[in-house]
Backbone as numpy.savetxt, mean C-alpha at the origin, in Angstrom:
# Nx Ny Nz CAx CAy CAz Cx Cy Cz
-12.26 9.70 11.67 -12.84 9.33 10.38 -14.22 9.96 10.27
-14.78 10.48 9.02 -16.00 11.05 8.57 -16.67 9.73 7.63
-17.67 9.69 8.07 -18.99 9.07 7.66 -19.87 9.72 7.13
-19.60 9.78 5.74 -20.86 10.33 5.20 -21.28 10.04 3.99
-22.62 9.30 3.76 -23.47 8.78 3.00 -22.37 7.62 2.03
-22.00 7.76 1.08 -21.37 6.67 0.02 -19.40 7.07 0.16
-19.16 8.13 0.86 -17.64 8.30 1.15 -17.37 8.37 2.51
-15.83 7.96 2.76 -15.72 8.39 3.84 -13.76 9.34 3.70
-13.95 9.77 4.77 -12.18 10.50 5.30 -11.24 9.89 6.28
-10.14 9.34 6.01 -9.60 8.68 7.62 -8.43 10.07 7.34
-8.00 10.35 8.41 -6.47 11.09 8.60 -5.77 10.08 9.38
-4.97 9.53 8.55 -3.89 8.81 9.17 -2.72 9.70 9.40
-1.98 10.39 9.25 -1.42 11.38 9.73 -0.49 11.46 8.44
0.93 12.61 8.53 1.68 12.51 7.98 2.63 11.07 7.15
4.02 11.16 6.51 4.65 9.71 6.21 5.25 9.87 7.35
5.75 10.78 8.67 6.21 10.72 9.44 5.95 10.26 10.42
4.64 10.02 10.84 3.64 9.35 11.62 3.48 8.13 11.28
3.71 7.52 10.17 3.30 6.40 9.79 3.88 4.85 10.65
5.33 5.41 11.33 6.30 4.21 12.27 5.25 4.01 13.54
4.11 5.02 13.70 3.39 4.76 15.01 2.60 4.29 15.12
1.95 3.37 13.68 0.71 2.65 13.56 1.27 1.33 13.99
0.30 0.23 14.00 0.53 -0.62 14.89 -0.56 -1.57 14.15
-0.05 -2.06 13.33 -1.19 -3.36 12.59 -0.96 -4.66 12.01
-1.92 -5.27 11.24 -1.70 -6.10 10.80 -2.93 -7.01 10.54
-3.04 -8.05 9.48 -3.83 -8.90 9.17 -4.50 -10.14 10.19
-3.55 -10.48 11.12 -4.01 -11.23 12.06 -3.03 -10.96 13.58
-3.27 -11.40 14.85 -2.78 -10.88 15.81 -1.06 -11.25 15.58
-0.62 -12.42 14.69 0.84 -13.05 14.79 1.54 -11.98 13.74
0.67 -11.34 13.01 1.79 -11.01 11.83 1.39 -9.23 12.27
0.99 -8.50 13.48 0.73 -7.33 13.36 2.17 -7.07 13.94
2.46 -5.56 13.06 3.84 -5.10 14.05 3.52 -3.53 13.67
4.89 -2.76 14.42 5.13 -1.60 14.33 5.19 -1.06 12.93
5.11 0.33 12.57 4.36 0.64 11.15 3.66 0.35 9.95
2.86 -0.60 10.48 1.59 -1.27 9.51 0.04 -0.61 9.86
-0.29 0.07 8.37 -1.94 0.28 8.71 -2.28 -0.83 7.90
-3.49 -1.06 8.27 -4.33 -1.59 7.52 -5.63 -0.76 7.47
-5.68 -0.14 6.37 -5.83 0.76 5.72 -7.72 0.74 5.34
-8.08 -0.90 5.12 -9.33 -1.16 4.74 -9.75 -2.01 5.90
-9.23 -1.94 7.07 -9.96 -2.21 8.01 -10.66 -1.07 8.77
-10.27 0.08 8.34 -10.59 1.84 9.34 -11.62 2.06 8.04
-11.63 1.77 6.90 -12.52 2.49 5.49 -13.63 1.18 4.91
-14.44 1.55 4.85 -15.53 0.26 4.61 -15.17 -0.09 3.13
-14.42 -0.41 2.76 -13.67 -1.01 1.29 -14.76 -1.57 0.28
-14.82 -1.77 -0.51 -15.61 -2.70 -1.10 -14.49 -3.88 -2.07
-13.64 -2.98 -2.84 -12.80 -3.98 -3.94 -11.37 -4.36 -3.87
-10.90 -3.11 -3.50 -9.43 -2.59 -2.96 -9.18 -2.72 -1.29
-8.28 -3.08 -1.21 -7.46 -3.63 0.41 -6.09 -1.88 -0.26
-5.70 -1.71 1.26 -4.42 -0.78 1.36 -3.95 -0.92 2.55
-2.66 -1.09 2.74 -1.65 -0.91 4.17 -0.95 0.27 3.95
-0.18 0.80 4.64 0.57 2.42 4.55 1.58 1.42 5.72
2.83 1.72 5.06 4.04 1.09 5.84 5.24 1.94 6.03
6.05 1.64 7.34 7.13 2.33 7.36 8.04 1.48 8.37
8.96 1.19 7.51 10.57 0.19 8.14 11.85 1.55 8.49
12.22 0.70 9.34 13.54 1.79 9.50 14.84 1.01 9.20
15.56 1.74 8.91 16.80 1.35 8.15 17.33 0.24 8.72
17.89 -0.82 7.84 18.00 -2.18 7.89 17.18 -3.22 8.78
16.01 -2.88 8.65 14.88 -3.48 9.08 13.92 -4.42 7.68
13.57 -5.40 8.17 12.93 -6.23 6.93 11.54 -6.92 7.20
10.73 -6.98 6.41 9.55 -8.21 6.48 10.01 -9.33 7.62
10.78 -10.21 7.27 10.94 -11.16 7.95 10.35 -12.42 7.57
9.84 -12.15 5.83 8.89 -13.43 5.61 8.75 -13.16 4.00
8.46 -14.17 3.21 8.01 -13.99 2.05 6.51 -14.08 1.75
5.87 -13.59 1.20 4.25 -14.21 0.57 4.05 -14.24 -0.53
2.55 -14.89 -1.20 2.30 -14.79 -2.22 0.73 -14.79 -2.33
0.60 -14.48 -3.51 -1.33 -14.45 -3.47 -2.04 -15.18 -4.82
-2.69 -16.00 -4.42 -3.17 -16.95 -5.30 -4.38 -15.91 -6.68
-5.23 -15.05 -6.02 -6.14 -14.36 -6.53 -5.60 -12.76 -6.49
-5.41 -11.88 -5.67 -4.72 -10.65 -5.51 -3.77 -10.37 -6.34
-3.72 -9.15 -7.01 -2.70 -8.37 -7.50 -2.17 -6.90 -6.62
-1.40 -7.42 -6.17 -0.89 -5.93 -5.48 -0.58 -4.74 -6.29
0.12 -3.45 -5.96 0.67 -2.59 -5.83 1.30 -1.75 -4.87
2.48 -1.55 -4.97 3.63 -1.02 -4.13 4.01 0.57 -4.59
3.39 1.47 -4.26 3.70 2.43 -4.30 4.76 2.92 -3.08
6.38 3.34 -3.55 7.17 3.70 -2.31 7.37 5.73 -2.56
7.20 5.56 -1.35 7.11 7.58 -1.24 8.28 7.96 -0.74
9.13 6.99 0.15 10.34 8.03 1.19 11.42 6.76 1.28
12.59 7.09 1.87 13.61 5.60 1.75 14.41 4.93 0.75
14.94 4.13 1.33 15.74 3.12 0.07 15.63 1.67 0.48
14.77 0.98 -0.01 15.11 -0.50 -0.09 15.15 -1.53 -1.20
14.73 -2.69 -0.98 14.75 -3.49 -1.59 13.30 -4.34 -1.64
12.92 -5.13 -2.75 12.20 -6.14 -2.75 12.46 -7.25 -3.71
12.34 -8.10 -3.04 12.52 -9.85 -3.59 11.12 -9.81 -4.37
11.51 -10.42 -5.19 10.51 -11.09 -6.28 10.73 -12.14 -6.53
10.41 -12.99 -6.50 10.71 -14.82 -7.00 12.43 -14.70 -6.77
13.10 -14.84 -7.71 14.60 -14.69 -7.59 15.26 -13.62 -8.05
14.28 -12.30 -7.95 15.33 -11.18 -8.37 15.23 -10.38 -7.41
15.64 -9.34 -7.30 15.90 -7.97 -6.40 16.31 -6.81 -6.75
15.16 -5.87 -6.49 14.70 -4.79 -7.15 15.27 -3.71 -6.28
15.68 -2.72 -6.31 16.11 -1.20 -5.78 14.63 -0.66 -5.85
14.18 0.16 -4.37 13.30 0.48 -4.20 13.45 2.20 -3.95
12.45 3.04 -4.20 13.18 4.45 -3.71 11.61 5.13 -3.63
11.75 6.31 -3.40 10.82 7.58 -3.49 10.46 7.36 -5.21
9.05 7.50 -5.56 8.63 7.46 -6.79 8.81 5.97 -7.49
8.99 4.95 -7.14 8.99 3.17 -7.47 7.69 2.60 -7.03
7.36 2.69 -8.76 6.29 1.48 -8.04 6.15 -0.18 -8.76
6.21 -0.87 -7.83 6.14 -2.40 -8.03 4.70 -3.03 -8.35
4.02 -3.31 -9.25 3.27 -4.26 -9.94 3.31 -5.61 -9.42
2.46 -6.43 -8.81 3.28 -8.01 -8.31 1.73 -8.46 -8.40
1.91 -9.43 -9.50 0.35 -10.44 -9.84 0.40 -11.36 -9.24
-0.21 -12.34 -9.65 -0.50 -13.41 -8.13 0.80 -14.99 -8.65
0.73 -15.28 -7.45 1.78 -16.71 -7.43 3.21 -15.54 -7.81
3.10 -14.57 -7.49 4.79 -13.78 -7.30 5.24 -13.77 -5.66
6.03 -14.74 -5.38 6.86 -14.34 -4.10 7.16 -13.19 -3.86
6.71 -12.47 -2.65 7.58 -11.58 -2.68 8.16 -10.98 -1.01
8.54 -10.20 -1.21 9.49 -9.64 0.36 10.15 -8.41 0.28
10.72 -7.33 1.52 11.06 -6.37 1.15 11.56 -5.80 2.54
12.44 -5.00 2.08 13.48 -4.63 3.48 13.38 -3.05 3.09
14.12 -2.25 4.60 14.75 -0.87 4.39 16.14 -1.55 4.13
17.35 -0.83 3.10 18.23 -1.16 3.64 18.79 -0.44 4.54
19.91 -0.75 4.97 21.03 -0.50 6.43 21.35 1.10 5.95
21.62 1.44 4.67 22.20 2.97 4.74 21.42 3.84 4.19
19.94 3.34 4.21 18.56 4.29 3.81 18.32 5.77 4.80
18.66 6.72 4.06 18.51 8.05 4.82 17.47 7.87 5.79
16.62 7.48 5.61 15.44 7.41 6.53 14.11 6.39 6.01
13.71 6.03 7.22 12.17 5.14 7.09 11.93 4.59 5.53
11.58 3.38 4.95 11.40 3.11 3.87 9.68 3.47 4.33
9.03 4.02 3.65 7.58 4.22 3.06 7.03 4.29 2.09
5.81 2.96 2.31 5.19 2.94 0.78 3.63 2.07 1.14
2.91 2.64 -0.08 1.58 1.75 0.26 1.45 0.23 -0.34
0.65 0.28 0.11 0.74 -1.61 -0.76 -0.78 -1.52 -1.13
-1.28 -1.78 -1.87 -2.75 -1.29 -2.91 -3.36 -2.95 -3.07
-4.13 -3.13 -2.52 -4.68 -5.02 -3.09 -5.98 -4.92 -4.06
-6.15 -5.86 -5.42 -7.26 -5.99 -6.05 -7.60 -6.82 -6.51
-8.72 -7.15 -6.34 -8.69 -9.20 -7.24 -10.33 -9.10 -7.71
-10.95 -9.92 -8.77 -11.83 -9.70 -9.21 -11.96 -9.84 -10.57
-12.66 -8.83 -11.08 -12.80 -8.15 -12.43 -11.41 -7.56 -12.70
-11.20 -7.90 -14.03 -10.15 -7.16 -14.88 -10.77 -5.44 -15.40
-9.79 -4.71 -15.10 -10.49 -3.44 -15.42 -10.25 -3.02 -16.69
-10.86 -2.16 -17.41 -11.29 -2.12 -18.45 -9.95 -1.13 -19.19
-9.52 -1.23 -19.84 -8.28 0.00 -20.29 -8.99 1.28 -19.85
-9.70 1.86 -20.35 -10.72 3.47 -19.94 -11.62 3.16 -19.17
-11.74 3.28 -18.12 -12.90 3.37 -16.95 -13.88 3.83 -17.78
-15.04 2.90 -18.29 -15.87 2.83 -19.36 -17.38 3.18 -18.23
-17.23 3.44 -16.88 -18.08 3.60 -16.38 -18.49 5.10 -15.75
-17.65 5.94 -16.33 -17.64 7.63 -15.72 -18.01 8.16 -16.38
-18.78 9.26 -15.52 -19.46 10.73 -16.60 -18.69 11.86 -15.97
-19.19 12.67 -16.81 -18.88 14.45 -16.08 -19.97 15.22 -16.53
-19.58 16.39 -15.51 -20.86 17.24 -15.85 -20.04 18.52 -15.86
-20.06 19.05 -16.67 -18.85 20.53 -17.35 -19.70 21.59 -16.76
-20.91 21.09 -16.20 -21.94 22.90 -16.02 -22.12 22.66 -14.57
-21.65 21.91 -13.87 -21.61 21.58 -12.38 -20.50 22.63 -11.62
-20.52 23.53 -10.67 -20.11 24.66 -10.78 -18.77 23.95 -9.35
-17.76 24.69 -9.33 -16.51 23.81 -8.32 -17.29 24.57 -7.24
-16.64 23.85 -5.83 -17.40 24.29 -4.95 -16.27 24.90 -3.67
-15.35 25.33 -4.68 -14.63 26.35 -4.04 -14.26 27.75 -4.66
């Protein structure tokens, strides 16, 4: 990881690398392909995990979040996720929205070509504004490649 002044860089590696991380929120719930993502990056608003299940492999648990709104961005795989009482088809390019007091859960299934991978994005707080009402640009700032 690079440290420098108000940004930083982690290389977590490829989505192929991702089954070799080893994390989790507390010592009972850490397992095999979990980052935790804003424990390596000094976060301020946003939480991120980077996950990877292998075929017919599952959570093993439901949750929910009283304040947090997630996001589920999935990149590779085929699964599933529970939502209160429905169940969603998950794939490459799906992304799941889940506001707070939503149950939820999520598996590879059994005949997923390979590894389900996807990030999980956390935010709670301030409601954001439709147009990020807080950005400038500078058009005469020259690229620096």
């Amino acid at each position: 990881m690079t440290d420098v002044t108000d940004f930083q860089v982690l290389q977590m590696g490829g989505l192929d690398a991702w089954r070799g991380h080893y994390g989790g929120f507390r010592p009972e719930s850490s397992r095999d392909g979990r980052r935790v993502v804003d424990h390596d990056l000094d976060m301020q608003f946003i939480g991120m995990t980077a996950n990877a299940l292998e075929p017919g492999e599952e959570a093993g648990y439901w949750h929910t979040h009283a304040r947090i709104e997630e996001v589920y961005v999935f990149l590779a795989g085929r699964g599933q996720m529970g939502l209160d009482d429905e169940v969603v088809d998950v794939g490459p390019g799906t992304v799941v929205r889940v506001g707070q007091d939503v149950w939820r859960t999520w598996r590879c299934t059994p005949d997923s070509p390979e590894q389900l991978r996807w990030l999980c994005i956390r935010a709670g707080g301030e409601e954001l504004p439709h147009l990020p009402d807080d950005g400038r640009r500078d058009p005469e700032r020259p690229s620096p490649w």
